[in-house]
N, C-alpha and C positions, 0 to 999 in steps of 0.2 A: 247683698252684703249682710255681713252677722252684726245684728243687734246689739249691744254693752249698755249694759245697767250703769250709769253711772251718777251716783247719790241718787236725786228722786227724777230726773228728766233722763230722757232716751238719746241716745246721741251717734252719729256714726262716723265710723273710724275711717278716713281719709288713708290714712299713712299707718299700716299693721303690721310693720315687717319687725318680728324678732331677731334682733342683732345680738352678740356676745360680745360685742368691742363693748368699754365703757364710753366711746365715744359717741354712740347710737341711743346709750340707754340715758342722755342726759335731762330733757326734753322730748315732747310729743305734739303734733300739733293737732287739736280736734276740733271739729267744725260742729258746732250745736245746730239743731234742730231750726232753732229763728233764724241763722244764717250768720250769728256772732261765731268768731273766732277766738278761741281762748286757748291761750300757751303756756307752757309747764305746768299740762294739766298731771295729777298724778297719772302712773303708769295703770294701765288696766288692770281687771284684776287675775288672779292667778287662774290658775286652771283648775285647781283643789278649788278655789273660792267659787270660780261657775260652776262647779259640777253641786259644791253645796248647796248655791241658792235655789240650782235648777231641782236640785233634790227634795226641798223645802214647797216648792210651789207644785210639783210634782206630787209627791207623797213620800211617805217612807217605804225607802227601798233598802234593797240588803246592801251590805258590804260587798260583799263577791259581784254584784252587777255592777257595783261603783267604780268597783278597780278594772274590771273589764270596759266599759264604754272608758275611764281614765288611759289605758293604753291604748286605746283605738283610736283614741282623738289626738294622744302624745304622736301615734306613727301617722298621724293627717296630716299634721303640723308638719312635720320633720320634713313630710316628701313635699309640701307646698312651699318651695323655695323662689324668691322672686330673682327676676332674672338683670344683669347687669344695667338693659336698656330701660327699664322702667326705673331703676335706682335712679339712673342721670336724668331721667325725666323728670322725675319727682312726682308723678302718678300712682294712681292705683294699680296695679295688675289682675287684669281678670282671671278667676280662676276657674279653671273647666272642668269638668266631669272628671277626666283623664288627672289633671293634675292630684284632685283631691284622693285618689283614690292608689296606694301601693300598688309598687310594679311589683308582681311575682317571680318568682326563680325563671319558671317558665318562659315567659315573656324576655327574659334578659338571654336566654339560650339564644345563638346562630339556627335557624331549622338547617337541619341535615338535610342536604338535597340528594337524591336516588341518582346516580350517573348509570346510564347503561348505552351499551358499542353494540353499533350497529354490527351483523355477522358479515362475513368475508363472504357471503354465496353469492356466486356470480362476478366479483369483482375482481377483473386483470390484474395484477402485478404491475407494478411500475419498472419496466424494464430500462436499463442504464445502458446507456450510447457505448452502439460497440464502434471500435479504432481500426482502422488498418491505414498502412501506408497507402498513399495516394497514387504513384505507379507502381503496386506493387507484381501488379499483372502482368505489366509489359517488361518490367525489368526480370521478372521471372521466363519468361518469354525469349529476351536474349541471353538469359544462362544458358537455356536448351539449346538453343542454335548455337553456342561457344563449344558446349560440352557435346554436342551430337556424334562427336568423332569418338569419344570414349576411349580417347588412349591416355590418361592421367594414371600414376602411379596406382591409386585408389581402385580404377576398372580393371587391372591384370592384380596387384599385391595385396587388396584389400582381404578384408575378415571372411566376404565371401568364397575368397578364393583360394582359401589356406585350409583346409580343411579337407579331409579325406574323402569322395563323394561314395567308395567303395566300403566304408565301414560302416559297423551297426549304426542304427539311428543315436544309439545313447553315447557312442563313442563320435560321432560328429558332430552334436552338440557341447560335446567337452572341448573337441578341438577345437571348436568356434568362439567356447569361452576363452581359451588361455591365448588365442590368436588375437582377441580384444585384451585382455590382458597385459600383455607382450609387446602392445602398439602404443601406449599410454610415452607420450614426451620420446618416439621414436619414428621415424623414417617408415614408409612401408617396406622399401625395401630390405632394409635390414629387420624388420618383423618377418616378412617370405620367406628370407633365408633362415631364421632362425627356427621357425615351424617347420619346413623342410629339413631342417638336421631332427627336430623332437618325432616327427614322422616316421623317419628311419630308425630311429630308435625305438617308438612306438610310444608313443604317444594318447596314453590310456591311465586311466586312475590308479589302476593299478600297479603299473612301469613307473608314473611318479615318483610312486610311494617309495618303491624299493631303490630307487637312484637316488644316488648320495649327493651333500647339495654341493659336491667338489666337479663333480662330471656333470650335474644338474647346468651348473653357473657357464661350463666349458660348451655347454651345447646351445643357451641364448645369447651366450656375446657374442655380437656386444650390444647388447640392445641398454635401451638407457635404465640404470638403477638395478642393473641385472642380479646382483648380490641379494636387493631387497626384493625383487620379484621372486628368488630359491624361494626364499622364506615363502612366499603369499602361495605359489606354486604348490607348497607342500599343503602349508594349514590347508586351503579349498579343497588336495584334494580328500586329506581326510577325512573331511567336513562331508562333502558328496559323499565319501563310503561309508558313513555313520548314520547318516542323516536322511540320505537320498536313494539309497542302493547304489550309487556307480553315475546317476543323471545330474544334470542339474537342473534349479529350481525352474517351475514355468511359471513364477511373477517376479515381477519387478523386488516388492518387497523380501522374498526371499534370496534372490540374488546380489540386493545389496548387504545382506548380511552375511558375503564370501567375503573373505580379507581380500583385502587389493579390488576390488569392483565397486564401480560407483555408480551414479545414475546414469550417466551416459554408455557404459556397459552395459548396463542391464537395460536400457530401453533397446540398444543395440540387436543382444544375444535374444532379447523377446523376437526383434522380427526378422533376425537370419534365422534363427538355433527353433526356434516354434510357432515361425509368420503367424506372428500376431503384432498388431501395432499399438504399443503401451506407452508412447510418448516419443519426442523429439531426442535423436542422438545429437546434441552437441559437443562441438569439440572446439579446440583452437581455432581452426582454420568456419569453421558456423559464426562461433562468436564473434572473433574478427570482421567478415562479413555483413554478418547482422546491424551491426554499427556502424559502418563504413554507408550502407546503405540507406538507413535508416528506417529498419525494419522493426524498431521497437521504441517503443513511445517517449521512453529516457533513456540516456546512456546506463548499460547495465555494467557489472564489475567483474564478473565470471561467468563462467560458461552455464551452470545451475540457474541465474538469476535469467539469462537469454535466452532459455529453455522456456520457463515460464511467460515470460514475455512474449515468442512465438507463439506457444499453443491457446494462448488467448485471441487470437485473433485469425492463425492461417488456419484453412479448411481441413478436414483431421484427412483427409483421404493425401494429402500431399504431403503428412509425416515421414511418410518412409522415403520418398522420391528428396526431401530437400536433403538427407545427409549426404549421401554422395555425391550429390548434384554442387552444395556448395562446395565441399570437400576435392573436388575437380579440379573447379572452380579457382579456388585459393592455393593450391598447388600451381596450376597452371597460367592463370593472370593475376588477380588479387593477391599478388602475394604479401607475407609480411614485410616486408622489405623493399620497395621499391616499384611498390604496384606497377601492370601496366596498364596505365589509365589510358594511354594511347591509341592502342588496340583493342579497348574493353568495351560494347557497343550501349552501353548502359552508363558512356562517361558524359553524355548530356542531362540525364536524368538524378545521376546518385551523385549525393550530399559533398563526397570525398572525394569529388573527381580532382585530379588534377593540382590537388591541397601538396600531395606528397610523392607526385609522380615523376620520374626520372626524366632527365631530357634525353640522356642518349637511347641510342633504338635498342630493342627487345630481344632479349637471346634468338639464338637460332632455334633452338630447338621448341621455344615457347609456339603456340598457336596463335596464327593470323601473322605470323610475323614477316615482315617487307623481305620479300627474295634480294639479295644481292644484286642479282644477274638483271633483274629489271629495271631496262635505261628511267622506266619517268620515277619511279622511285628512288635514286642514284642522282636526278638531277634536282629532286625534290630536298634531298640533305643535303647537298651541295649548296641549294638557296640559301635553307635556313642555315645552314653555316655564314653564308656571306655576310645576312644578316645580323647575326651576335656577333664575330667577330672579324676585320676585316684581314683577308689570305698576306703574307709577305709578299712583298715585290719580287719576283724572281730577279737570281743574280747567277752570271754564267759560270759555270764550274771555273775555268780558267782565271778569274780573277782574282779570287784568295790564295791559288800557287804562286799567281805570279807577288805577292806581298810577299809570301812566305821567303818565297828566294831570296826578295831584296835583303828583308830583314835576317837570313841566315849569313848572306853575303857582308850585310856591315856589319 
């Protein structure tokens, strides 16, 4: 503890805390030396007045030292601050080393701490779970064996099949384009016939060109939007004679920048028109399917978005094999309208079996469909009829004549 002069005996300061309130500065309590306690002693003295007396017993020293050790002791002061728990104690607080001594700028900084990342050498990728449908094997498995007969619209009137095999190379890939083209919200059959009339006519970028869109329109109706296909017919083909020499594009990205051609055209004409396989052709009858089955992890909304949702998951080598396969497929059982869930061998497995399927039996002309002619199949409808609803009582031809007579007689 520091010493204080106070008159001619030494005394030490119990209680030294510099307060500002006037409520602190009223009284002092100091504890003398003999062990007497004496209160409202005066206040200590100032800090000019120690620095003089120390001055005095010391020597004479200059001014410029006095003022220097004066503010070295004023910023001692300031940072020796006592703390709440010793106030309510009513104790001394002891003062350490650290206390008496100012914190520096320094000191009050956060240190900056150095971050450094480990390098990527050697370390795998965190690879994300891939999805596939759960029978998607097997259900692909009984398209093949549905479609193995390959008589569906698609296998005789398809885009493969509309095209001249006897023309230039650059001329059978144009007619491969406008044969995709042509089929957009159309029938194949009525797509065949309409390339068979452009065929005869001749059917070349350059015959386009010079056909007026009045004989143009006369030669694809009736295929659907035929008016707005002139149009696209024409732009494409001047587009190819400007652009292309006469051919059309061999990627995707160029081919969707013919008027009238979208993605499922141009992944199409990639792999008839320059076998190459650049993506999934979807169409109506894909999309459709695709859902039905539940070949894609959410219901998708078009045929673009069902595209992307297959090639994320099926094997690329089975691109080219699903378009016409489901395309068959949808034409010939799945169709939009009345599936036949009955005859489809995949109606144990997939999601929509039997949701929307018709009761009565399945065209004639559809595949797998029940022969007429054969009795257990014949006695087999006859049941389930009896079942749902029960047959009328037979009644003999002769006894609603004979009412009739009575009742014309009276």
């Amino acid at each position: 503890m520091l010493p204080v002069r106070c008159s001619t005996r030494v005394c030490y300061v119990v209680q030294c805390f510099t307060m500002t309130s006037p409520y602190f500065m009223h009284s002092r309590s100091v504890i003398t030396r003999s062990g007497g306690l004496k209160a409202d002693c005066a206040p200590a003295a100032s800090l000019r007045s120690k620095l003089t007396s120390r001055r005095r017993d010391v020597g004479p020293v200059s001014s410029v030292e006095v003022k220097v050790e004066e503010d070295e002791e004023e910023a001692r002061i300031c940072e020796q601050r006592p703390s709440s728990a010793s106030l309510s104690a009513g104790g001394c607080h002891p003062k350490t080393e650290t206390d008496t001594l100012p914190l520096s700028s320094h000191s009050r900084r956060r240190r900056q701490l150095k971050v450094e990342y480990d390098k990527d050498e050697g370390v795998t990728p965190v690879k994300t779970e891939h999805w596939e449908p759960p029978d998607w094997k097997k259900q692909l498995g009984y398209i093949r064996e549905m479609r193995s007969g390959r008589d569906a619209p698609v296998d005789s009137m398809g885009a493969e099949k509309c095209y001249d095999r006897e023309a230039p190379a650059h001329v059978r890939r144009f007619q491969v384009l406008v044969s995709l083209m042509l089929s957009s919200q159309t029938r194949d059959q009525v797509t065949a016939a309409a390339m068979q009339k452009l065929r005869a006519h001749g059917c070349t970028v350059e015959n386009i060109l010079t056909t007026d869109d009045e004989a143009l329109g006369k030669l694809i109706y009736p295929v659907g939007f035929w008016r707005t296909k002139v149009k696209y017919l024409k732009l494409t083909s001047a587009m190819l004679q400007k652009e292309f020499g006469g051919d059309i594009p061999d990627s995707v990205e160029g081919l969707v920048r013919l008027p009238g051609v979208g993605p499922k055209m141009a992944h199409l004409a990639m792999d008839i028109a320059w076998d190459q396989v650049s993506g999934i052709g979807v169409d109506t009858h894909v999309h459709r399917i695709a859902n039905r089955l539940g070949w894609v992890r959410k219901p998708t909304k078009n045929p673009e978005e069902t595209r992307k949702a297959l090639e994320e998951w099926l094997p690329r080598e089975l691109w080219s094999e699903i378009n016409w396969l489901l395309v068959g497929f949808g034409q010939q059982v799945c169709l939009p309208v009345s599936p036949l869930c009955s005859v489809c061998l995949n109606q144990h497995s997939c999601p929509s079996a039997h949701k929307i399927s018709p009761t009565k039996r399945p065209k004639a002309g559809s595949p797998r469909s029940p022969n007429p002619t054969e009795p257990e199949q014949q006695s087999a409808i006859k049941h389930e009829r009896t079942k749902e609803e029960p047959l009328p009582t037979p009644v003999s031809p002769t006894a609603p004549r004979r009412k009739l007579k009575s009742k014309n007689n009276r």
